[in-house]
N, C-alpha and C positions, 0 to 999 in steps of 0.2 A: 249190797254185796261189796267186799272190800277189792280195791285193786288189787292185783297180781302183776308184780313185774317179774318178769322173766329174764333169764341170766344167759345171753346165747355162749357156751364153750368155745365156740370160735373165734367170738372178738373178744371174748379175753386174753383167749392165748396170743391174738393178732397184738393188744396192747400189751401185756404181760413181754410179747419180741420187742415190742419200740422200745418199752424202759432200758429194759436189759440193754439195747444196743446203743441204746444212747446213752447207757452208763460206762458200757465202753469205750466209746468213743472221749467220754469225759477222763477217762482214766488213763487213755492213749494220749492223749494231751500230757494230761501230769505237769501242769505248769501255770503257775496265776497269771496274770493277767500282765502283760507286762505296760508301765504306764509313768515314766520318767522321769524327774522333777527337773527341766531347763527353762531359760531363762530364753530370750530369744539372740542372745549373744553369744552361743554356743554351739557346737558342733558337736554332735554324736554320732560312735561309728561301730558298729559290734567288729569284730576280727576274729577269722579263724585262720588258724596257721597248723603247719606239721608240729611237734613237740620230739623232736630226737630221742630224748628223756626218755617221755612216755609211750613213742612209736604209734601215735594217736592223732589226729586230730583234736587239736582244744582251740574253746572261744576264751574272748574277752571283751571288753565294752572298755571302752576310750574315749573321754570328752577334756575338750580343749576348747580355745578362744575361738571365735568364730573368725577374726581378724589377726593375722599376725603376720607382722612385715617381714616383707623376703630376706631370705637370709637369719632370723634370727630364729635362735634354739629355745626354747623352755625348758624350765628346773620338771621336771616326773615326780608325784607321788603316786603309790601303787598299794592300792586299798582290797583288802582283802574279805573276804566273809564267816561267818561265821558258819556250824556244822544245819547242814539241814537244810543250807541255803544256797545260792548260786552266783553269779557274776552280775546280776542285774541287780542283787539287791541293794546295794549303795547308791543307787540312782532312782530306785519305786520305791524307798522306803527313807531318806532320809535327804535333806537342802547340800549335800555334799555337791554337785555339782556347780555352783555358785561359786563358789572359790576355783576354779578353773579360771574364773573374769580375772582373777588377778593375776594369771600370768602361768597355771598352771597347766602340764596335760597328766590329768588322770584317769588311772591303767588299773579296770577291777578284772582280775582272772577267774575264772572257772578253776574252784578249787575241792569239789566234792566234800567226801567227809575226811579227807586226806592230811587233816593237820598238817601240811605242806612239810611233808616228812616223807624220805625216801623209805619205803616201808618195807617191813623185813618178810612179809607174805601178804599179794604176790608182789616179786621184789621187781615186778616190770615198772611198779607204782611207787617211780621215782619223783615225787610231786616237788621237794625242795630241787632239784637240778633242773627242773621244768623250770619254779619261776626264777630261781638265779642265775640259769644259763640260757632255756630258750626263750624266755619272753623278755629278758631286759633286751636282746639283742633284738627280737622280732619287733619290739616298739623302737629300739634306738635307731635301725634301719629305717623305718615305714614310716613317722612320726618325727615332727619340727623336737626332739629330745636334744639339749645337753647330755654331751656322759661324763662319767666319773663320778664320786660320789659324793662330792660338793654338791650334786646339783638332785641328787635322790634322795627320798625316802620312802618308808614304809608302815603302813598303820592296816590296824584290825581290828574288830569284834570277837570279843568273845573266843571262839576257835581260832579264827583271823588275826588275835590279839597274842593267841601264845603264837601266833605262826610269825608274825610281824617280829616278836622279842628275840624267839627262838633263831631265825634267820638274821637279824641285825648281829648280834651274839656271833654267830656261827659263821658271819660273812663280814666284819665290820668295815672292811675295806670296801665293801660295798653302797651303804646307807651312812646318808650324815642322824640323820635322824629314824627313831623309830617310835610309834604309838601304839600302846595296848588298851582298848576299850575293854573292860569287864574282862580280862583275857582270865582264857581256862588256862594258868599257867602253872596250875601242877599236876596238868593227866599224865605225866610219865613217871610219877612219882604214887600214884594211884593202883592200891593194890585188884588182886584179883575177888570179884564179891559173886558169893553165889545168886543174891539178889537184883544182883543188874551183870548179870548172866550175858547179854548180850554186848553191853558196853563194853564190858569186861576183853571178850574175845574180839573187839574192834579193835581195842588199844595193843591186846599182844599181837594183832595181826601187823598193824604198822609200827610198835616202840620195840617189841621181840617181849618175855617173859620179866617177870617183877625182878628186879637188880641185874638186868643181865646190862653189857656192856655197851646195847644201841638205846636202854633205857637212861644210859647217866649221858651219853652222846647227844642227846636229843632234849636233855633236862635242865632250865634255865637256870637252875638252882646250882646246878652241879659246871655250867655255862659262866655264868657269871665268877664264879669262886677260881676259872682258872683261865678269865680274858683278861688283857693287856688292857687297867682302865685308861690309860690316856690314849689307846685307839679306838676305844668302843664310843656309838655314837651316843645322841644325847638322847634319854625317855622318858615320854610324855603319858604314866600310866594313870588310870584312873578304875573307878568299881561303885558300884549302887551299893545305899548300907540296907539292902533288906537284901542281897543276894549271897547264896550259898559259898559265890567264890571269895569272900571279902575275905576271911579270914589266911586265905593262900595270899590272895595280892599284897595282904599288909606284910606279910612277911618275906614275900618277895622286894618291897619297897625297905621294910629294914633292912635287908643286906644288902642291898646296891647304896646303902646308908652308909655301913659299916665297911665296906669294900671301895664308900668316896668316889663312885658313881657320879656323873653329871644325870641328874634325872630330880622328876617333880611326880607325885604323886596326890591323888584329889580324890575325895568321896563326897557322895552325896545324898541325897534321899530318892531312891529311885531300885527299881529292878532291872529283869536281865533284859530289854527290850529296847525296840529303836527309839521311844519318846525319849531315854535318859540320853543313848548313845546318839544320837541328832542333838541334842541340848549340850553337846561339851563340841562340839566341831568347831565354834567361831572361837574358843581358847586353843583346841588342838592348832587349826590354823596360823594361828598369832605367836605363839611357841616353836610351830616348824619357822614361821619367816624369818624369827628372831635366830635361828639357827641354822638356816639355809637361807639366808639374804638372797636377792634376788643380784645374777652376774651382770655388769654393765655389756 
């Protein structure tokens, strides 16, 4: 006679609650794994501070030399992220920390999907006066930093890459230098599609409706065509030739051509991810130094 196994209702539904709740608990989390790339000469420090700005508490993640003699200041770069991602990713996902050894402190903010653009709904979601007002001064305060903008810059990915351009652009007195990785540097210039429906109503949330006036405010295109070029700082952009942005960055690289720009422009074989954008950081670096020399 064949076995019979029997199915008790009870300890299914008893397993049936463990899944479920331990899927929630994995979904209350909502955050990988966090898992740092240092060196043992380094110092890392997460920061949460007020943001005036945003009327919020926000983090950010700081690494600097593990040694640095009393009294002396270090040059700040302040590395930004791309959409989708957070303030930890330049440190669990690419050898950026490294270059810190040489004398830097670097400043990655929590910058949501905010294309660090003071955004027009809800307009509490002042993300550019966050990082150009309260965090240069929160790190310039708390942190062995030089100020002035001899001694700063700013670089990004992707989102982080038009936020990097968009802000040097819109602050130059700010940044001696700026870097754009793969930068989305023409979503304000990006009409409205019924196919990406949701994009769509992100971008008029923070740039306002297609031609309207916080969409050419906010537009590097429309940025560069009407900055002062012998105060704008120096850029270091670059874009993978299999990615969909390539054909915006090349043309953003010919009018900072045509407008005689100090800036370098590089492509290479690669897509929109950390393997390409970790592979240009020891030129990004060698470029900022050449351009931010280190102060005696």
């Amino acid at each position: 006679m064949p076995a019979i196994t029997r199915r008790h209702p009870s300890r299914m539904l008893f397993t049936v609650i463990l899944v479920l709740s331990a899927g929630c608990r994995n979904h209350e989390v909502g955050e990988p794994p966090d898992h740092p790339r240092l060196t043992p000469n380094l110092t890392l420090q997460d920061v949460t501070f007020r943001s005036s700005a945003l009327h919020r508490d926000m983090q950010c993640r700081v690494v600097w030399p593990l040694k640095v003699a009393p009294g002396r200041k270090l040059q700040v770069v302040y590395l930004l992220h791309g959409s989708g991602g957070g303030f930890r990713d330049w440190t669990n996902y690419s050898d950026v920390a490294g270059f810190a050894e040489s004398g830097y402190v670097l400043v990655m903010p929590e910058g949501g999907a905010s294309y660090y653009t003071n955004a027009v709904d809800p307009t509490e979601d002042r993300y550019e006066d966050y990082i150009v007002q309260d965090l240069i001064s929160e790190v310039e305060n708390k942190f062995p930093v030089a100020p002035g903008r001899r001694n700063r810059a700013i670089v990004g990915v992707s989102m982080g890459g038009f936020g990097a351009v968009k802000l040097a652009l819109r602050h130059p007195e700010l940044f001696i230098f700026a870097g754009g990785i793969s930068s989305a540097i023409d979503v304000p210039r990006r009409t409205f599609s019924l196919k990406r429906l949701q994009q769509s109503r992100h971008y008029s949330a923070i740039f306002g409706p297609s031609g309207s006036p916080t969409r050419r405010n906010n537009d590097p295109f429309v940025l560069a065509r009407t900055a002062n070029v012998e105060a704008a700082p120096y850029f270091f952009l670059t874009c993978g030739e299999q990615e969909g942005l390539l054909p915006a960055n090349r043309e953003f690289a010919a009018l900072l051509a045509q407008l005689r720009f100090r800036f370098e422009f590089h492509t290479v074989r690669g897509g929109h991810d950390w393997n390409q954008w970790n592979a240009w950081l020891p030129q990004v670096f060698q470029s900022l130094g050449e351009q931010m020399p280190p102060q005696a």
